[in-house]
ROTOR-204950 format. One record per residue (C-alpha): residue in three letters; x, y, z negated; residue number from 0. Coordinates in Angstrom, 1 decimal. Layout:
<node residu="ALA" px="X" py="Y" pz="Z" num="NUM"/>
...
REM end
This chain:
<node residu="UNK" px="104.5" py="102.6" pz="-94.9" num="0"/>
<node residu="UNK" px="102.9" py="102.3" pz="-98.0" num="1"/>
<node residu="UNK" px="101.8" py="99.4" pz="-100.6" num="2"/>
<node residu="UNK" px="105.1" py="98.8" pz="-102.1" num="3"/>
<node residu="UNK" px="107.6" py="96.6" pz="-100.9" num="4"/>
<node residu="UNK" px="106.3" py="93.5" pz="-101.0" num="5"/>
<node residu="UNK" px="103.5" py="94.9" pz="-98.7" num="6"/>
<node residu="UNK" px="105.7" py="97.3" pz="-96.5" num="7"/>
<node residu="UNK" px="107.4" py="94.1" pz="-94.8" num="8"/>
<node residu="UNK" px="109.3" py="94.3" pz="-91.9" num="9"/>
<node residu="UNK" px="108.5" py="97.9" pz="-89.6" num="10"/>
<node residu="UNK" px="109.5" py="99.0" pz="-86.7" num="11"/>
<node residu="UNK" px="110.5" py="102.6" pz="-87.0" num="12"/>
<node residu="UNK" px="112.1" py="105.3" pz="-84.7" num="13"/>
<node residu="UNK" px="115.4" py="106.9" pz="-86.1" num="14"/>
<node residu="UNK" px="117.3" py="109.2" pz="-84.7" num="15"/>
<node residu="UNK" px="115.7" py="112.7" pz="-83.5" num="16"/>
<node residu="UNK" px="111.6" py="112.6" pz="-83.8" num="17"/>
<node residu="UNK" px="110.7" py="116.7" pz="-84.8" num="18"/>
<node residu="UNK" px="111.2" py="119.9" pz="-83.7" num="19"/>
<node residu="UNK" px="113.6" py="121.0" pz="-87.0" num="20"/>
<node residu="UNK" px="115.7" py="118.1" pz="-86.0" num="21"/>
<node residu="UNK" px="115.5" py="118.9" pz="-81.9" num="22"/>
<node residu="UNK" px="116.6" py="122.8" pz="-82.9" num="23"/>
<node residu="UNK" px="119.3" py="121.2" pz="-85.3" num="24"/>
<node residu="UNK" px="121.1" py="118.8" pz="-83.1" num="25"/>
<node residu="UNK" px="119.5" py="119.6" pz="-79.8" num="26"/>
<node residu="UNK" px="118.2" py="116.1" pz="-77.5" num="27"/>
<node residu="UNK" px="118.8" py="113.0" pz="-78.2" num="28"/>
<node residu="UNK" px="117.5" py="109.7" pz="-77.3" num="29"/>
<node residu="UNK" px="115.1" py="107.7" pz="-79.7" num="30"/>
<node residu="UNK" px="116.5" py="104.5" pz="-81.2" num="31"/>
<node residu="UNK" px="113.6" py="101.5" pz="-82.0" num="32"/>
<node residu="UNK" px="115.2" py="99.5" pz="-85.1" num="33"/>
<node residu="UNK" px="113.7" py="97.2" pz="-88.2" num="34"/>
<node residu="UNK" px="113.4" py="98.0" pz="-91.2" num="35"/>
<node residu="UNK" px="113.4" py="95.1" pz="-94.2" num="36"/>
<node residu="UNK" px="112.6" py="96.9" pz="-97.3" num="37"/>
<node residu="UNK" px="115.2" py="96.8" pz="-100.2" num="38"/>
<node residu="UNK" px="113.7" py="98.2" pz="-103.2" num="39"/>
<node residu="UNK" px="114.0" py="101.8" pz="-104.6" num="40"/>
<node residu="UNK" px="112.0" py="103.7" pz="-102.1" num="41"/>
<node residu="UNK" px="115.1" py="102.3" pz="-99.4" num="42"/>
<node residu="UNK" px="114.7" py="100.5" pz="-95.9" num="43"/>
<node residu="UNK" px="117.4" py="99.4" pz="-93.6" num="44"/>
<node residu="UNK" px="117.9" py="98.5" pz="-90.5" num="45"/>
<node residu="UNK" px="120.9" py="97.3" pz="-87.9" num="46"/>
<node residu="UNK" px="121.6" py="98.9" pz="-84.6" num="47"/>
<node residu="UNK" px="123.9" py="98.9" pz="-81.6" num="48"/>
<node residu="UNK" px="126.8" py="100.8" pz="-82.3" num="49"/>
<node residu="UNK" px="127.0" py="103.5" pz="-80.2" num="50"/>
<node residu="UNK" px="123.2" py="104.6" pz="-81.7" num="51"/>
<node residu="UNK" px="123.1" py="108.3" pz="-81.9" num="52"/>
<node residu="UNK" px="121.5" py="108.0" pz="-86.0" num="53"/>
<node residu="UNK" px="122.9" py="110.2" pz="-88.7" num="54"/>
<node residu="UNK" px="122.2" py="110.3" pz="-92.0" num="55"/>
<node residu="UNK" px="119.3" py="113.5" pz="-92.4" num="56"/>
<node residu="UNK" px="117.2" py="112.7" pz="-89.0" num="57"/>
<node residu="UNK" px="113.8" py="111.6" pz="-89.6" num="58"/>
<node residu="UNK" px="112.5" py="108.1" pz="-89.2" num="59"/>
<node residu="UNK" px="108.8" py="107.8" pz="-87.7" num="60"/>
<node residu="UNK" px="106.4" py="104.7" pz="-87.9" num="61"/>
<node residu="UNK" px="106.7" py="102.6" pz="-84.3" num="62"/>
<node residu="UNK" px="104.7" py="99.0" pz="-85.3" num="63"/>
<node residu="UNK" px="101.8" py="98.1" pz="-83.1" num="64"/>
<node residu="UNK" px="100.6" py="96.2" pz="-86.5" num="65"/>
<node residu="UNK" px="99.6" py="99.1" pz="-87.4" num="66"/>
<node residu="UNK" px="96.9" py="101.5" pz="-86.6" num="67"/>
<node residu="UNK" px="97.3" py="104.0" pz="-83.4" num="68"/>
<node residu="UNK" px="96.6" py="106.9" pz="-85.9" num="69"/>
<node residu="UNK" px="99.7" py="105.5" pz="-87.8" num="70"/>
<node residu="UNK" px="101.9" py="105.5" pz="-85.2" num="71"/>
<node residu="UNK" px="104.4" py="108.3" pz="-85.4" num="72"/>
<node residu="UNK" px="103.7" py="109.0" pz="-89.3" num="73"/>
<node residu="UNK" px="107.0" py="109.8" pz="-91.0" num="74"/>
<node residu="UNK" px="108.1" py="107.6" pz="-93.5" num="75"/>
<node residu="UNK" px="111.5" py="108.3" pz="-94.2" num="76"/>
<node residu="UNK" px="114.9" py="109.8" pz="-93.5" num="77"/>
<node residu="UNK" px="118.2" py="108.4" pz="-92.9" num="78"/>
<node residu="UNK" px="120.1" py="108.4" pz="-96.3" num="79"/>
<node residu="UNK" px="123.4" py="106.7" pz="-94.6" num="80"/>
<node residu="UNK" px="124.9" py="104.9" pz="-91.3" num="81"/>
<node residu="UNK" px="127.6" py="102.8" pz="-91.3" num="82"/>
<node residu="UNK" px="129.8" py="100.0" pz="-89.8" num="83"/>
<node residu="UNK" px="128.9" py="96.5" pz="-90.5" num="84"/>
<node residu="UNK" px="131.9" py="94.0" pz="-91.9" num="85"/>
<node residu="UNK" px="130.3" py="91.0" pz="-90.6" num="86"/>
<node residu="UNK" px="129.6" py="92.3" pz="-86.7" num="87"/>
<node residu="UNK" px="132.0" py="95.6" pz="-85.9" num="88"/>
<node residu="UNK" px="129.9" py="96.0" pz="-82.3" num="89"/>
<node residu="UNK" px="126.5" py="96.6" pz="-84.6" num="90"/>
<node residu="UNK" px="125.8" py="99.6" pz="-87.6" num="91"/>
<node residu="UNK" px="123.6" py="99.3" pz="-90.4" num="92"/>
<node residu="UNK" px="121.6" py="102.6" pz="-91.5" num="93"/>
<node residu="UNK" px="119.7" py="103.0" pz="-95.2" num="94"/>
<node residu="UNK" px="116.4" py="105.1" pz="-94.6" num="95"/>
<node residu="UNK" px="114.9" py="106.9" pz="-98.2" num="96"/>
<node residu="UNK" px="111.0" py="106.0" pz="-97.8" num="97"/>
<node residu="UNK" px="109.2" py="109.7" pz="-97.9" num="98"/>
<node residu="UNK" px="107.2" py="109.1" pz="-100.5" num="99"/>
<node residu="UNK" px="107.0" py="106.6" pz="-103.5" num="100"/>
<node residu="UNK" px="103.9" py="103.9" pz="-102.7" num="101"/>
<node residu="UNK" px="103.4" py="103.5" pz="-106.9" num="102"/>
<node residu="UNK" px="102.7" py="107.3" pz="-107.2" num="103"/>
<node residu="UNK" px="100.3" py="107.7" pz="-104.3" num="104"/>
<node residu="UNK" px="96.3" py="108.0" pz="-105.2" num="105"/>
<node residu="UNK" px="95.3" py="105.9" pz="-102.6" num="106"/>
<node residu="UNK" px="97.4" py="103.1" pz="-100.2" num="107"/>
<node residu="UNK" px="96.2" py="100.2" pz="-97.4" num="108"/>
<node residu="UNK" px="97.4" py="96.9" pz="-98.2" num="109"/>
<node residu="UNK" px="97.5" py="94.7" pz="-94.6" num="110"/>
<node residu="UNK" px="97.8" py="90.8" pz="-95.7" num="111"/>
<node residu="UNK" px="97.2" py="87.8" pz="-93.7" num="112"/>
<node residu="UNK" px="94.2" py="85.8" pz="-94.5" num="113"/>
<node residu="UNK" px="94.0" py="82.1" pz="-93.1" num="114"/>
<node residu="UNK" px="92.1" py="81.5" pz="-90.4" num="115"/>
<node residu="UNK" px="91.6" py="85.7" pz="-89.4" num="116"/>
<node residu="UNK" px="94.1" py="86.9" pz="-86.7" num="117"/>
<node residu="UNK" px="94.2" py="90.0" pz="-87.6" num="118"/>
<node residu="UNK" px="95.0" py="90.0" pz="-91.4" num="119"/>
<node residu="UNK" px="92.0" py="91.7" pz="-93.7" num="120"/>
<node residu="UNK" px="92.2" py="95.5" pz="-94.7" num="121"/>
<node residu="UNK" px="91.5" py="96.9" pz="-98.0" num="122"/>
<node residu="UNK" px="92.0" py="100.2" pz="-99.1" num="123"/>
<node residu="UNK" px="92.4" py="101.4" pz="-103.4" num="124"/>
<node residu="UNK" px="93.6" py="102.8" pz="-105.7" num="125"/>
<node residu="UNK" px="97.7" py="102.7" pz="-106.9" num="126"/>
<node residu="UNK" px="98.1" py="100.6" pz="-110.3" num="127"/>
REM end
């Protein structure tokens, strides 16, 4: 989940309980799919069904079959906060804090659409 926001886009991630610090902290739970629209400041979020078993410190892993198989499962963030949603009661919206900042890293893949090319083109380079 790197490139900045205007290249992080919409992902599908995994909240809830996703590594064994988090299974020994709060013991099973079931693994929640959501998407994530990026918001600026290292921040995501997302809205789920209410009864979602997310809180805010359980890890959030990368679930986008955009991406890579040797992506999938990265972590890229935490849950900062999970909370009701004024517009739809039945539904929760949660903030996830991006693991790392994309402007500080040496090195990040940038995935853009080029006309005509299913698949998008893939470049690799350095952070400016």
């Amino acid at each position: 989940a790197s490139g900045g926001a205007a290249a992080v886009g919409k992902k599908t991630a995994k909240a809830g309980k996703t590594d064994k610090a988090d299974k020994a902290r709060n013991g099973t739970r079931a693994t929640v799919l959501v998407q994530l629209v990026p918001q600026g400041n290292r921040t995501l979020v997302g809205e789920l069904e209410s009864p979602a078993d997310v809180k805010p410190g359980d890890s959030v892993l990368l679930s986008d079959a955009g991406w890579r198989p040797a992506a999938q499962g990265m972590r890229i963030g935490v849950v900062e906060s999970e909370g009701a949603l004024d517009a739809n009661p039945l539904r929760r919206r949660i903030t996830v804090r991006m693991e790392s900042d994309p402007l500080r890293q040496s090195r990040v893949v940038v995935k853009v659409r080029v006309s005509g090319q299913g698949q998008g083109a893939r470049s690799t380079g350095a952070a400016k």
